[in-house]
C-alpha positions in Angstrom: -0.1 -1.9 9.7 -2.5 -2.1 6.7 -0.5 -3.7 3.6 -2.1 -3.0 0.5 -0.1 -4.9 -1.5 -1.9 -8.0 -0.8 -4.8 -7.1 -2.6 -3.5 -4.2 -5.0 -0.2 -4.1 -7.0 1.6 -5.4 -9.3 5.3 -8.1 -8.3 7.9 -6.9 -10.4 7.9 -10.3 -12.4 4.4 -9.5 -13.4 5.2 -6.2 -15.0 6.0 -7.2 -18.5 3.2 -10.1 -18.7 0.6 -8.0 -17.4 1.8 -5.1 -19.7 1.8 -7.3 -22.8 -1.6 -8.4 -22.2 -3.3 -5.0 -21.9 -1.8 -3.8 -24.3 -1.0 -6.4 -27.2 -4.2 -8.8 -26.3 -6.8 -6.7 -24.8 -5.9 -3.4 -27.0 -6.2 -1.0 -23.5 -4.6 2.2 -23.8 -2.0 2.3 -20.6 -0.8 5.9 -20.3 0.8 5.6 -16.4 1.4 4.0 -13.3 -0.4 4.6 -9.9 0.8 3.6 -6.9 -0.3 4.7 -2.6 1.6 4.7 0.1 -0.9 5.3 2.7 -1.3 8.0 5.3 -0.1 5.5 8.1 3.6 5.6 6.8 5.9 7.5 8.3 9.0 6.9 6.5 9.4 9.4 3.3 11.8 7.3 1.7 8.7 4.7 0.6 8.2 7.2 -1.5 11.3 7.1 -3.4 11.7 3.4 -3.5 7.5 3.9 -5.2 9.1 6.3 -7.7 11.7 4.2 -8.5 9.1 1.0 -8.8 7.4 3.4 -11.5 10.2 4.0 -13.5 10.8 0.0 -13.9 7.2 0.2 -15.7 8.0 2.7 -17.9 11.0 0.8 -18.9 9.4 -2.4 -19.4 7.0 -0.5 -21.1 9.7 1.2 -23.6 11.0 -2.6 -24.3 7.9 -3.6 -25.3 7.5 -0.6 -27.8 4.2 0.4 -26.0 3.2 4.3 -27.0 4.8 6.4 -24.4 3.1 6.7 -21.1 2.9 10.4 -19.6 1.3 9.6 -16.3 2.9 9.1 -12.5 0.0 8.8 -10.1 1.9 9.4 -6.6 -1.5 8.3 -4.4 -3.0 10.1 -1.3 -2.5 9.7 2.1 -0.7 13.1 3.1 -1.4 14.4 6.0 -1.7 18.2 7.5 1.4 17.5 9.2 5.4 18.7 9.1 6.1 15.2 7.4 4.3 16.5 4.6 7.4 19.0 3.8 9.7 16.4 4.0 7.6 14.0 1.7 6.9 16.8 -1.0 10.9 16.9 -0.7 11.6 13.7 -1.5 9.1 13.4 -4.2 10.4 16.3 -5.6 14.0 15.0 -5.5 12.7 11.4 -6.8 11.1 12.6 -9.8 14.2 14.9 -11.2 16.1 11.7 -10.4 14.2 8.8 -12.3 11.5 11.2 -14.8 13.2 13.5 -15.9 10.8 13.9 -19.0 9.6 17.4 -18.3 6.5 16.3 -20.4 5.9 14.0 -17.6 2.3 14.2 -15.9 2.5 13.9 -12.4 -0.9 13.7 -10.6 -1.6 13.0 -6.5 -4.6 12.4 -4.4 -4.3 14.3 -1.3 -7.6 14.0 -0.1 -7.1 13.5 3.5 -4.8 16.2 3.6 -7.8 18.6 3.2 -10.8 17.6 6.0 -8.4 15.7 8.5 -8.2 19.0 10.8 -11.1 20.6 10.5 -13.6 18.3 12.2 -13.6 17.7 16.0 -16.1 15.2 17.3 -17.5 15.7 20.7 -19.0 12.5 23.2 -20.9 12.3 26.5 -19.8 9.8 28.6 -22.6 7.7 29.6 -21.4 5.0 31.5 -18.3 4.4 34.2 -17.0 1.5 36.1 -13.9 0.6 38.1 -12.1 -2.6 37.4 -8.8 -2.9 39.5 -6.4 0.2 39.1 -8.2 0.7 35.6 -11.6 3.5 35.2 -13.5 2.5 31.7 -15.7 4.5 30.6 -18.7 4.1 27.8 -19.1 6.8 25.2 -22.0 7.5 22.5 -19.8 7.3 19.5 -18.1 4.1 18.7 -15.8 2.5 16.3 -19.2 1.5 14.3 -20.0 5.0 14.2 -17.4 7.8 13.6 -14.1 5.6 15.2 -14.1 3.5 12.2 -10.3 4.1 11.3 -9.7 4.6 14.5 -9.4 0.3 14.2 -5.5 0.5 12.5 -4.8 4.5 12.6 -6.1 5.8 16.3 -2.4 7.8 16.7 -3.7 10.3 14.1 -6.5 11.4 16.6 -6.5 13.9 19.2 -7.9 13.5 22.6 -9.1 15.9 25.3 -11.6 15.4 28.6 -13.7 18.1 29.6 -14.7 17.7 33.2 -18.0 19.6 33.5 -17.3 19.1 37.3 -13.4 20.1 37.4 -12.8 22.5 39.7 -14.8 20.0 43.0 -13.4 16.7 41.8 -9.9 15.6 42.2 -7.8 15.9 38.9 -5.7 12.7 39.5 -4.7 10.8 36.2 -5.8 7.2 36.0 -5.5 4.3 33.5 -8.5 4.6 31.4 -10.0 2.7 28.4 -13.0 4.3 26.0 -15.4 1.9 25.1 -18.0 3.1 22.6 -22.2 2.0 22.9 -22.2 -1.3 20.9 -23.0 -4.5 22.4 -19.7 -5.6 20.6 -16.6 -6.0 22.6 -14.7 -5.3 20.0 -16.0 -1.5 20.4 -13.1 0.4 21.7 -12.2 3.8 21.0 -9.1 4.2 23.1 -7.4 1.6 25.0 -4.6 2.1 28.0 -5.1 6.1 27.8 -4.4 8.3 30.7 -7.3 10.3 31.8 -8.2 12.9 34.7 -11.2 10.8 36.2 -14.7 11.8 34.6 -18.0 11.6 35.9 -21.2 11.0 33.9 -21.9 13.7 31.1 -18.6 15.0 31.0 -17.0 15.6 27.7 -14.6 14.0 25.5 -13.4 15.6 22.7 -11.8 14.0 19.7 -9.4 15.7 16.9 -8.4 15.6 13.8 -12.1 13.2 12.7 -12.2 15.0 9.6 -11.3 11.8 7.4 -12.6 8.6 7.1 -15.1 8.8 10.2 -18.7 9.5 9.8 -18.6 9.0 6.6 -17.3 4.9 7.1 -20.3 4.7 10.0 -23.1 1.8 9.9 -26.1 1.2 11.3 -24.7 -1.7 13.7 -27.0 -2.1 16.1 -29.0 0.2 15.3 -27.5 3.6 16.0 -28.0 5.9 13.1 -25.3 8.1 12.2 -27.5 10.7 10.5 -29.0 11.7 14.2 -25.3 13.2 15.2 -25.8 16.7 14.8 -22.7 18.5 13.2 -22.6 22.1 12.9 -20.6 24.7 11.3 -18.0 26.9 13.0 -16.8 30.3 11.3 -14.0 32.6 12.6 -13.8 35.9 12.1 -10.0 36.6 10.8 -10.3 40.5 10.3 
């Protein structure tokens, strides 16, 4: 969905040249290889075939008498999910396969991993039409705002309507789309969701915003992302 390798990476016929001029031209000290998957994969083999990119560098490397590199950076992207278990299992697997080299540094950059779950982002819904068999609502948070990923990874988030009307209005489920406040058309949240129908003011809650949301937000059209109040929610575990 979003390839990285068009604008980061290395071919594998640019290995040694790029190597060679690092090294033997600009004197740089290369001491690893990097590479990121992305937290939109879902295959855990990607991360073998990465680990097994690696260890063409270090060969390369080793032909070109280069000092010995000590560094695998395997990337970010993990998520607080069950895939993450089967990941860390092939990685693990991967590594005893093609490093060996128990003097091998092996770093990763699980940032998402940590805030992904603990945010949840709660919208009004300020505006409602009927078009055909479809209700579209408008919300106050848009994809200029905290729904900024929400552009190529929306599957990751968690949605639930809070009717503050429920128990007099009908509970039917409709074809719904979530537009967010922009005058850009662009601004959609969620698009062919099923919803109970909503009325003005009720609630939408949003999971799993704790990455890449708020933090990506502009001022596009002039909404400022400072003015969304967050607050802090302990629990009590004794």
């Amino acid at each position: 969905m979003v390839p990285l390798g068009k604008k980061f990476g290395v071919l594998p016929e640019e290995i040694e040249p790029l190597l060679h001029y690092a090294c033997n031209v600009v004197g740089l000290k290369v001491v690893g290889v990097s590479f990121h998957v992305g937290s939109i994969a879902q295959d855990p083999s990607i991360y073998r075939e990465a680990i097994a990119g690696a260890r063409v560098v270090f060969d390369v490397a080793y032909y070109l008498e280069i000092p010995k590199m000590q560094i695998l950076n395997i990337g970010g992207g993990f998520r607080s999910t069950l895939l993450l278990e089967e990941i860390a299992g092939v990685v693990n697997e991967a590594v005893q396969d093609y490093f060996p080299d128990p003097n091998l540094t092996i770093i990763a950059e699980p940032g998402r991993f940590f805030p992904e779950t603990v945010v949840t982002l709660v919208t009004h819904v300020i505006g409602k039409r009927l078009r055909g068999e479809k209700i579209e609502y408008w919300i106050d948070e848009g994809i200029y705002g905290s729904f900024r990923p929400t552009l190529y990874n929306s599957c990751f988030v968690g949605i639930k309507p809070l009717s503050v009307k429920a128990s007099e209005e009908s509970c039917q489920i409709c074809e719904s789309i979530i537009y967010g406040p922009s005058c850009d058309s662009l601004d959609a949240v969620a698009i062919d969701i099923k919803l109970p129908e909503l009325q003005l003011d009720d609630l939408i809650v949003f999971y799993n915003m704790g990455a890449y949301s708020k933090c990506a937000g502009t001022m596009f059209n002039g909404f400022d992302m400072l003015s969304t109040p967050t607050y802090l929610v302990s629990t009590n575990s004794s």
